[in-house]
C-alpha positions in Angstrom: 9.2 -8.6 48.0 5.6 -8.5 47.9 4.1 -11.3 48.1 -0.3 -11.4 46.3 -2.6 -14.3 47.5 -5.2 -14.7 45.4 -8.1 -16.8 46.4 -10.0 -19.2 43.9 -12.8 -17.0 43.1 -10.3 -14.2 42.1 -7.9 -16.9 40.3 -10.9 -17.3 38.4 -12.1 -14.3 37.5 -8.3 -13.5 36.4 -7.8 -16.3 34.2 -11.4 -15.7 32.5 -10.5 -11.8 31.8 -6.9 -12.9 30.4 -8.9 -15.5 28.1 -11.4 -12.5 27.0 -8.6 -10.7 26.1 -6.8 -13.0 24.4 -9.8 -13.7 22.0 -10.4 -10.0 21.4 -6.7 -9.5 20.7 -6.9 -12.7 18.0 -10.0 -11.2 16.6 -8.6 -7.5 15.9 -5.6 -9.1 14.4 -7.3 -11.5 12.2 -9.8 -8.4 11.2 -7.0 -6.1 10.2 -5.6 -8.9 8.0 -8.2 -9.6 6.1 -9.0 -6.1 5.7 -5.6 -5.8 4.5 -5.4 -8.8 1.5 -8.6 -8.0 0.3 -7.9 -9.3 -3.2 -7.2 -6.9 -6.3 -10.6 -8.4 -7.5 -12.9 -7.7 -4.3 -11.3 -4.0 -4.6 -11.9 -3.9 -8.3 -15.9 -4.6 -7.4 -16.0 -2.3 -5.0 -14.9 0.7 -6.7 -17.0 -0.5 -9.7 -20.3 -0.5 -7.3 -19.1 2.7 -5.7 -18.9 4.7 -9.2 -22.7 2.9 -10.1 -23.9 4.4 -6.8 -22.4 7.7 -7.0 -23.8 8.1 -10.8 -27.5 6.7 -8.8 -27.3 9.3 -6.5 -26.5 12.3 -8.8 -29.4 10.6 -11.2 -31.7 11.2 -8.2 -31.3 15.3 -8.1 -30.3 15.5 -12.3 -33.7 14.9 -13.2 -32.3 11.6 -14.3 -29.3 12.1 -15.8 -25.7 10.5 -15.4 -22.5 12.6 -16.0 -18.3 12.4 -16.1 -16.7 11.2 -13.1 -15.2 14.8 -12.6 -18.8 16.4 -12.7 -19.5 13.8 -10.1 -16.3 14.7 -8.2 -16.9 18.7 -8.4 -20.8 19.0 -8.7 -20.9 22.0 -10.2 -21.7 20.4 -13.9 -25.6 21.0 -13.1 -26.5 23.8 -11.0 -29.3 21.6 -10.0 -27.2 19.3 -7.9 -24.4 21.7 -6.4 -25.7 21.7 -3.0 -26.2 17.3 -3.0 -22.3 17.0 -3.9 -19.6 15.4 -4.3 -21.2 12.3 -5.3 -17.6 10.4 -5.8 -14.3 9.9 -3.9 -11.3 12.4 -5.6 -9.4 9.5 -5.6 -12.4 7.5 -8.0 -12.6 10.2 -10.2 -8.8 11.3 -10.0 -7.1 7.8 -10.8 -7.5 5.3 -13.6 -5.5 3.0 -12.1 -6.3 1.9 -8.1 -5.2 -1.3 -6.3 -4.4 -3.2 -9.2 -6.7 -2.5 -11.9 -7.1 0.2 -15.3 -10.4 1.9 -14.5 -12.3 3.9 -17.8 -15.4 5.6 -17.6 -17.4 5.1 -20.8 -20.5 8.0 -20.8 -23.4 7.1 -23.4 -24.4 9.5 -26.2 -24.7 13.2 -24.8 -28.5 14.2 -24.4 -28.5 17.9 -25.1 -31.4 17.8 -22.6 -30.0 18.4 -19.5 -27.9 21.6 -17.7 -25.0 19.6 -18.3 -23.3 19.4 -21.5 -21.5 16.2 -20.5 -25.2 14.6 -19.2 -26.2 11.0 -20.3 -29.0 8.4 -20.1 -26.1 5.5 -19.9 -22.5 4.6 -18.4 -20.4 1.8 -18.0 -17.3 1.2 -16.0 -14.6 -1.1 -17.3 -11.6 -2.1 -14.9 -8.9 -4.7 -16.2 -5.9 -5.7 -14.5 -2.9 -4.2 -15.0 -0.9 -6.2 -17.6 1.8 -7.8 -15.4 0.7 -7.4 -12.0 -2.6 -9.2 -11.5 -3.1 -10.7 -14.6 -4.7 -14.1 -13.2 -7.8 -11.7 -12.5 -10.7 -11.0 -14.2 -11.6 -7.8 -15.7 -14.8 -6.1 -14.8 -17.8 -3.9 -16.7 -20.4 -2.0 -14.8 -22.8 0.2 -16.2 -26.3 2.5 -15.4 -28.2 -1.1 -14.9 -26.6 -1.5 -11.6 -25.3 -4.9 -12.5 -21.3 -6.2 -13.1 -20.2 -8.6 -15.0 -17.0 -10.3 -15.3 -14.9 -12.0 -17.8 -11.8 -13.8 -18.2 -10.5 -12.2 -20.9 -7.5 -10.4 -20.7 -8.8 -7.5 -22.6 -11.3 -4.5 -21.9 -15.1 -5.4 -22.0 -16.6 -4.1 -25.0 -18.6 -1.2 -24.0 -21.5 0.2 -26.8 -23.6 3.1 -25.9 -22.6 3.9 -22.0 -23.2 0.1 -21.7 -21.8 -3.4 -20.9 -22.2 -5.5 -24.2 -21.0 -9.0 -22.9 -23.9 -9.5 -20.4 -23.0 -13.0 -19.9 -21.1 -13.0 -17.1 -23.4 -11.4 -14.5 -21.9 -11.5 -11.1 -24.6 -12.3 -8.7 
């Protein structure tokens, strides 16, 4: 049997490394935790401020226009913005329903104006939770303004023109 004598410096420095890694163990369990229960509403937000971006960012090389989440997804709706895309995740544009929540893209009156038939001015982005699973939520409208607001109603934000029409309950 071997037998290791450790003096008090190295007892020390032993004891200090197994506390370091203690705390860095505790720390990349509690981060995977909360990573994993962000809440159905958190998610919701995100995806909301993800589409407002995306639509931003294909704005910025449209000449100003917004478009269908699938123009945004493919980029080949304007040729003027082919070589800038895609401007959304598939699975944005793809799924109406994600962690949780009914997501509907509402595009504002066509302009005529633009290379793409589908082109707008305006948007908005509605999510509500889906009846029976996270009903306790709120439900959500984002639109071309960069700004979401929320509700408590059970029911889909009212949505005129490519934009939110309750403005009341601006999240900050």
């Amino acid at each position: 049997m071997m037998r290791v004598i450790l003096s008090e410096r190295n007892k020390h420095s032993l004891k200090g490394a197994v506390i370091v890694v203690t705390v860095l163990s505790i720390v990349a369990v509690a981060s995977q935790r909360i990573g994993d229960s962000q809440s159905p509403e958190a998610k919701a937000i995100s995806t909301v401020r993800a589409i407002q971006s995306a639509e931003s960012k294909y704005a910025a090389v449209s000449g100003g226009y917004f478009d269908i989440l699938e123009c945004l997804r493919r980029s080949d709706c304007d040729s003027r913005v082919q070589q800038f895309g895609p401007f959304v995740e598939p699975r944005v544009a793809e799924h109406r329903e994600l962690d949780g929540y009914r997501f509907a893209f509402h595009p504002g009156v066509p302009t005529g104006g633009s290379a793409s038939r589908t082109a707008t001015r305006s948007f908005a982005v509605t999510a509500i939770p889906v009846s029976g699973r996270v009903t306790k939520y709120r439900t959500f409208c984002g639109d071309d303004r960069n700004l979401i607001y929320a509700s408590s109603s059970p029911t889909e934000p009212e949505v005129k023109a490519g934009r939110c029409a309750d403005t009341t309950g601006h999240l900050r």
